[in-house]
C-alpha positions as CSV (number, residue, x, y, z in Angstrom):
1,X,0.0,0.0,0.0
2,X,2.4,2.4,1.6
3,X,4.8,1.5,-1.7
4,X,2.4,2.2,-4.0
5,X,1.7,6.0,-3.1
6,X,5.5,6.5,-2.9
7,X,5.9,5.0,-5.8
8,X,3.4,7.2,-7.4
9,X,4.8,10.0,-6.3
10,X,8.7,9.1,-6.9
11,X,7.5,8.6,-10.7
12,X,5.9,12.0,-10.9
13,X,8.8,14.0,-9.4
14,X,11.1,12.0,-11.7
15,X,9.0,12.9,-14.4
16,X,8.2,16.5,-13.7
17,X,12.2,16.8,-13.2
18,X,12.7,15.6,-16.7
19,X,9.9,17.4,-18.4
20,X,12.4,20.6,-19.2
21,X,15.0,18.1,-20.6
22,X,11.9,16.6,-23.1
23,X,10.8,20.2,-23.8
24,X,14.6,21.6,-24.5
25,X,15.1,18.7,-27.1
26,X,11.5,19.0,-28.4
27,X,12.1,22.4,-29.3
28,X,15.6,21.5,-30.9
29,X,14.4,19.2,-33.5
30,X,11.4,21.6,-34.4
31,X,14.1,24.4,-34.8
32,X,16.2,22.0,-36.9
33,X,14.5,23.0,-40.2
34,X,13.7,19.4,-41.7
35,X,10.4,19.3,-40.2
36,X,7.6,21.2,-41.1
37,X,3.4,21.3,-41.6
38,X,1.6,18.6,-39.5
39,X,5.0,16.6,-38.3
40,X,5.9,19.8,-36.5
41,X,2.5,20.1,-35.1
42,X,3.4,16.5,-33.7
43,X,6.3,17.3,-32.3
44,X,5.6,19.7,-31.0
45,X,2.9,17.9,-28.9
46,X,5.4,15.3,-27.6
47,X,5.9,17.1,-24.3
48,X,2.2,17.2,-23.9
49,X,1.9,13.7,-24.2
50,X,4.5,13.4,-22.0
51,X,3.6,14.9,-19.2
52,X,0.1,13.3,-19.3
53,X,1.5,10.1,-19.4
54,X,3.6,11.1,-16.0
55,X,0.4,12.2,-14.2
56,X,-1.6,9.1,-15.4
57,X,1.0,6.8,-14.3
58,X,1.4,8.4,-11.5
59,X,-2.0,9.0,-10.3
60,X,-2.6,5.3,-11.2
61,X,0.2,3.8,-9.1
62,X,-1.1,5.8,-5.8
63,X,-5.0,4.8,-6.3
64,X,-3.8,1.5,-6.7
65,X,-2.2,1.8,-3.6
66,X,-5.1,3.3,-1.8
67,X,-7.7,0.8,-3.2
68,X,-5.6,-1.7,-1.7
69,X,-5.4,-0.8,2.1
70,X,-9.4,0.2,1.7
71,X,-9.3,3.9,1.6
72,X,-10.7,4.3,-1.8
């Protein structure tokens, strides 16, 4: 139970610590020149993506962990 929620949480500071890092090199490649129209639209939504996956994985690991000692 008690893993779980830390868990959670370890994943999203992890996550919300790398998110510059994902931005930065997002940016890079869309400044690159070789992509343009709808694959720099893409792109450009990676971080996006990104950092809902982060909160969804997190926010999963710690209701997991709540459902299991019977809070939730």
């Amino acid at each position: 139970m008690l893993g779980n929620v830390i868990g959670g949480f370890i994943v999203i500071l992890v996550g919300v610590t790398l998110a510059p890092t994902v931005a930065n090199n997002v940016k890079d490649a869309q400044n690159d020149g070789n992509i343009t129209g709808a694959s720099d639209t893409i792109i450009g939504l990676t971080t996006l993506f990104y950092i809902l996956a982060i909160a969804s994985v997190g926010i999963g690991m710690a209701t997991a962990g709540l459902r299991n000692s019977g809070l939730m």
